[in-house]
Residue, then its C-alpha position, 0 to 999 in steps of 0.5 A: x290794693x283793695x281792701x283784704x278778704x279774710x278767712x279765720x281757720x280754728x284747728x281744733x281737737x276734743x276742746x268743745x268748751x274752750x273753743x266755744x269762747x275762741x269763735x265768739x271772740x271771732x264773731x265778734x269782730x263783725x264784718x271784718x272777715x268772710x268766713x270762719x272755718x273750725x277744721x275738725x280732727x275728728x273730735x269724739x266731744x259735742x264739737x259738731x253739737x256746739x258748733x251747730x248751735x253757734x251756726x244758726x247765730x253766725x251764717x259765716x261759721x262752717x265746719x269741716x270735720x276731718x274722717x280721722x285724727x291727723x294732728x295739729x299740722x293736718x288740721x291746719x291744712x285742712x282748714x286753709x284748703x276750704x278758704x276762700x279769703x285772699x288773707x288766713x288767720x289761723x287761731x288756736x282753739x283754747x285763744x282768743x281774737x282781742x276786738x278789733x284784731x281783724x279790723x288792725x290786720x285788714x288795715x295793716x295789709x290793705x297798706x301792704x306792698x304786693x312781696x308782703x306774704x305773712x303778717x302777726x301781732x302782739x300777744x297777751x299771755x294769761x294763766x288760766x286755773x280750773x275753768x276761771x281765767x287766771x293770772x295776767x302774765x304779761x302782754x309783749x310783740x316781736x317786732x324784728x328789722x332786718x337789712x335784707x330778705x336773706x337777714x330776715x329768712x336766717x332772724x327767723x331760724x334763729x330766734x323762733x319767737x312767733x307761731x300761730x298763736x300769735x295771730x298769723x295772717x299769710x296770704x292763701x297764695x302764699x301758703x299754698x306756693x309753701x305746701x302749708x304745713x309740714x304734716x310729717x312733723x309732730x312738733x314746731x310746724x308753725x317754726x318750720x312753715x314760717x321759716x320758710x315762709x321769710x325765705x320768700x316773702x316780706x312780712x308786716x307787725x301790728x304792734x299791739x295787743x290783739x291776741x289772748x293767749x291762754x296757758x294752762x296745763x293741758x295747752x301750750x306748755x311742750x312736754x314732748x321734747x324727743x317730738x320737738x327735738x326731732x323736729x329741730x333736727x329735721x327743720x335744719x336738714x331743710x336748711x342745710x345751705x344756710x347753717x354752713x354758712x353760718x356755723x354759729x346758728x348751727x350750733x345753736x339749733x343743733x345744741x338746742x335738739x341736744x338738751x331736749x333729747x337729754x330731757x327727753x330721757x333719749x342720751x344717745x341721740x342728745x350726745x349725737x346732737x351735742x356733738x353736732x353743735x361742737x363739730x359747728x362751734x369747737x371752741x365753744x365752753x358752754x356746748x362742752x360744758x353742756x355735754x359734759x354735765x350731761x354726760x357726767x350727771x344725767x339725771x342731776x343735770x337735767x334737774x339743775x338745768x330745768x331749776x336754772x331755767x325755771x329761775x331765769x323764765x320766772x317761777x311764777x310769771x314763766x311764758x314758754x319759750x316759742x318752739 
């Protein structure tokens, strides 16, 4: 295998200033990619100002501005469709390429097998306040073994710990045979596109640290759960050959959706999806005693659930759990 070709795609939406820092960090890494594309959603900010700017110091920055606001999933696609490299990294655009991000990608893939489709890193997490980055929170990678393919594709249902934001790196050839992102989704698309993309294809980790992650209260952290529980619901309909098969993981994503749609405020459909767990997992106590304290408490529930989740996470240092 030659050395990879590789295209950087940043979405971005109403964020001129923090992307600003999100293409730097790129232009940063010198020869190591063949372009980067900002794919637009129609930002009504300076986006198309700041970007020009940053054009006359990087001939490799192009900028594709969509006519009308799509979403995340939308924009994504709209980004991969202009790349010309072999390889995509996506990046968010309020995160930052760490040096040498794209150099340990090129190197890791370059060493590849051809089944290889899709490739992430280590990630650093930091809290930021105001316009002054903040607080360090911690550095940590996902860096599973499965015995077999199939191991891998029913790994990555269950457990949900990588996204874009973890420098995925797919092959433009791979995400095309994929269709790309579910654009009819409005939460969890990266969960739904590399589920299916460990259906398919092998994966490589570099182990190290290349990400910056920046949480804030405007970013990363979801407070649309009915979005992100409908979106749970609809990616297990995507795969409903596999969770009969494995009722215990059924359980766990239909269980999932539940809580979320209680959080949501929406009882009716989190009663229907804790249902669902049950009907997968009968004999299970915490699904009933989930639904019942739900069902008994409603507000009060939902208020000692987030206390004892704060608690576990860690109240001060608490990364968001992948959707």
């Amino acid at each position: 295998m030659g050395t990879p070709t590789l295209s950087v795609v940043i979405p971005t939406y109403k964020r001129a200033d923090v992307l600003r820092r999100a293409v730097r960090s790129v232009m940063s890494q010198g020869d190591n990619f063949v372009e980067l594309i900002v794919a637009d959603d129609a930002s009504p900010d300076h986006t198309t100002e700041m970007l020009a700017s940053l054009a006359l110091e990087e001939p490799r920055l192009r900028h594709v501005r969509r006519a009308v606001n799509g979403g995340t999933a939308a924009t994504r696609n709209t980004g991969a469709a202009e790349a010309a490299g072999e390889w995509i990294t996506f990046l968010d655009d309020d995160d930052e390429m760490l040096p040498d991000f794209l150099a340990a990608m090129r190197k890791a893939l370059t060493a590849a097998p051809s089944s290889v489709g899709f490739a992430w890193c280590g990630v650093r997490w930091v809290m930021d306040s105001g316009n002054q980055e903040g607080t360090f929170l911690r550095d940590g990678f996902w860096k599973p073994e499965f015995p077999s393919r199939q191991a891998a594709y029913l790994g990555f249902l269950r457990n949900r710990k990588i996204g874009t934001n973890c420098g995925l790196t797919i092959r433009r050839s791979a995400f095309r045979e994929l269709g790309g992102f579910d654009e009819t989704l409005r939460a969890a698309v990266d969960t739904d596109l590399l589920v299916r993309a460990a259906q398919r294809f092998d994966f490589v980790v570099v182990p190290e640290i290349f990400i910056k992650v920046h949480l804030h209260g405007n970013g990363h952290v979801r407070r649309d759960t009915r979005a992100l529980a409908e979106a749970y619901v609809r990616i297990a309909g995507k795969h409903e050959e596999a969770l009969r098969q494995d009722p215990t993981l059924a359980a766990a994503l239909f269980y999932k959706a539940g809580w979320l749609h209680y959080h949501s405020g929406d009882k009716a459909a989190g009663r229907k999806q804790m249902r669902t767990a049950l009907h997968h997992q009968p004999f299970s106590p915490k699904n009933w005693m989930t639904l019942a304290g739900f069902e008994l408490l409603g507000q009060r529930a939902i208020s000692l659930h987030e206390w004892v989740w704060s608690r576990r996470a860690g109240l001060e240092r608490r990364v968001p759990e992948r959707p």
